[in-house]
Structure formats: structure tokens, C-alpha cells
C-alpha positions in Angstrom: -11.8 24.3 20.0 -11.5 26.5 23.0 -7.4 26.9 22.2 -5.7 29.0 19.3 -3.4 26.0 17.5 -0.9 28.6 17.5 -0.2 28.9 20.6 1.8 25.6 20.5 4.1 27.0 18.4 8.0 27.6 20.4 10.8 29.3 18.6 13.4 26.6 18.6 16.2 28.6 18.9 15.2 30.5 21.7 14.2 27.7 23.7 17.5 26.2 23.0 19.3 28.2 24.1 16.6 29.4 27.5 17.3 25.6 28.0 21.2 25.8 28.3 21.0 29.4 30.0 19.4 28.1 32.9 21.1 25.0 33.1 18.1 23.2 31.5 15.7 24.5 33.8 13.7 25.8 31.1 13.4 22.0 29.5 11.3 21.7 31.9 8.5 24.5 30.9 9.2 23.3 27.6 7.9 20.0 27.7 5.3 21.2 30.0 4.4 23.2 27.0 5.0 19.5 24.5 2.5 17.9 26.7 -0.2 20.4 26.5 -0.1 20.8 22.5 -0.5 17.0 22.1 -3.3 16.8 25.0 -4.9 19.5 23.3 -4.1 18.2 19.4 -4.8 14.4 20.8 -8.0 15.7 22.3 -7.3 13.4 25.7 -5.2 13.8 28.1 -2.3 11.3 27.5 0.6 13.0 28.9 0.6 14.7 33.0 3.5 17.2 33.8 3.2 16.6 37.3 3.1 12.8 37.0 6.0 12.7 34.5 8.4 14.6 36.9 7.2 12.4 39.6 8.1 9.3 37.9 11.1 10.5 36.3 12.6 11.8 40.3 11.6 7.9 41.4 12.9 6.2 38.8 15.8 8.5 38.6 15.2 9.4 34.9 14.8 6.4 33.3 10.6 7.3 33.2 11.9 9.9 30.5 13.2 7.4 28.2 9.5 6.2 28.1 8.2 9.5 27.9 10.3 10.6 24.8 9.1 7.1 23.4 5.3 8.1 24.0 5.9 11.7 22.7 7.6 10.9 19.3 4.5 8.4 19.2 1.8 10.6 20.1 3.3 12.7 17.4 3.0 10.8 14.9 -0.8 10.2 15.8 -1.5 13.5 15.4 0.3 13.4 11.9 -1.5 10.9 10.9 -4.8 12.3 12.0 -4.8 15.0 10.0 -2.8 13.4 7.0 -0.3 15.1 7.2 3.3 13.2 6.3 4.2 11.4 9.3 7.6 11.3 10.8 7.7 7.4 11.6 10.8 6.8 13.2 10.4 9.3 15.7 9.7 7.5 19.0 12.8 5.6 18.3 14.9 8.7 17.5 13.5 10.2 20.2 15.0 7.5 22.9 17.9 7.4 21.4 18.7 11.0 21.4 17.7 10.9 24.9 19.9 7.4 25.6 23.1 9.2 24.3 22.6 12.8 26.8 20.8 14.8 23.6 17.5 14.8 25.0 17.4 18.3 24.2 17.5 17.5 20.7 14.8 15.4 20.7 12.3 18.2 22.6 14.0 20.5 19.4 12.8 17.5 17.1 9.6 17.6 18.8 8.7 21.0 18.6 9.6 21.1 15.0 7.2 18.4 14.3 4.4 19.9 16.6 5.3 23.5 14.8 5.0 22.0 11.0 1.7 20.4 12.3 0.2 23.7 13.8 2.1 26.0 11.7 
């Protein structure tokens, strides 16, 4: 591994409350960050910030309802991988969070998972 693991850890607090400081601005660099620990924890590239944001301006945000989908799954991969206790219902948590305006909570659910995994 060329990467520490520990650099994919976030202080969820913080983040939080970066996120609704800047008017969620910060989201953003925070699920840049979500996309690199999986890449890097998936060992492929599944996830593209550039494309994501892309898709998401086209399709005037529905693309993130997929996204959060793919994350909470990709998530659970990586759980599974290393055998670690796997969190199944997060993809579908994850969109509905995201379907009711708390898709803040889902990147918080996220990071917790990708911090217990890394941690």
C-alpha cells in the first residue's frame, strides 16, 4: 500500500458542522475525500469526483441518489472484505436519507463506517 489507512479517517463533528458553515460547500471535499478511501480500500477505481459532479449538475441531482446507493454499497464490500461486521442496509439508508434532504447524514453515516473500518 502506498497510502496510510489513516488518512481516511474525518472527524465527524467537524466536518459537520465545516459542511453547514459554508453552506455545504465543504460536502463537497468531503465526499471527494469518501471516494478516495473506498478507491483506495476497493483497490479500483469505482467512484470519479469529477464525473459524479458532472452527472449530478446534468441530471440536476438525481445522479447522487445513485451515488449514495453505490457508496453505502461499496461500503459494505469493503466490510465484507476484511470480515469485518457489515452494515447491510446501508445503500438503502443511504438513498433515503438523501430522498428526505439528510444527505448530510448519510456522508456522517459513511464516514463512520469508513472510520470503524480504518480505525
Amino acid at each position: 500500500m502506498t497510502y496510510d489507512e489513516r488518512d481516511h479517517t474525518a472527524n465527524i463533528p467537524l466536518y459537520f458542522l465545516l459542511s453547514l458553515l459554508t453552506c455545504f460547500l465543504f460536502d463537497l471535499y468531503w465526499n471527494y475525500r469518501q471516494m478516495q478511501a473506498c478507491n483506495d480500500l476497493l483497490e479500483r477505481d469505482e467512484f470519479s469526483f469529477w464525473l459524479w459532479l458532472l452527472l449530478c449538475f446534468l441530471t440536476f441531482g438525481l445522479y447522487h441518489f445513485y451515488y449514495q446507493y453505490k457508496m453505502g454499497t461499496a461500503i459494505v464490500e469493503i466490510q465484507e472484505r476484511r470480515q469485518l461486521p457489515t452494515t447491510d442496509g446501508l445503500p438503502v439508508l443511504s438513498v433515503i436519507a438523501t430522498l428526505f434532504g439528510f444527505g448530510i447524514v448519510a456522508d456522517c453515516i459513511h464516514q463512520l463506517e469508513l472510520n470503524r473500518i480504518v480505525g
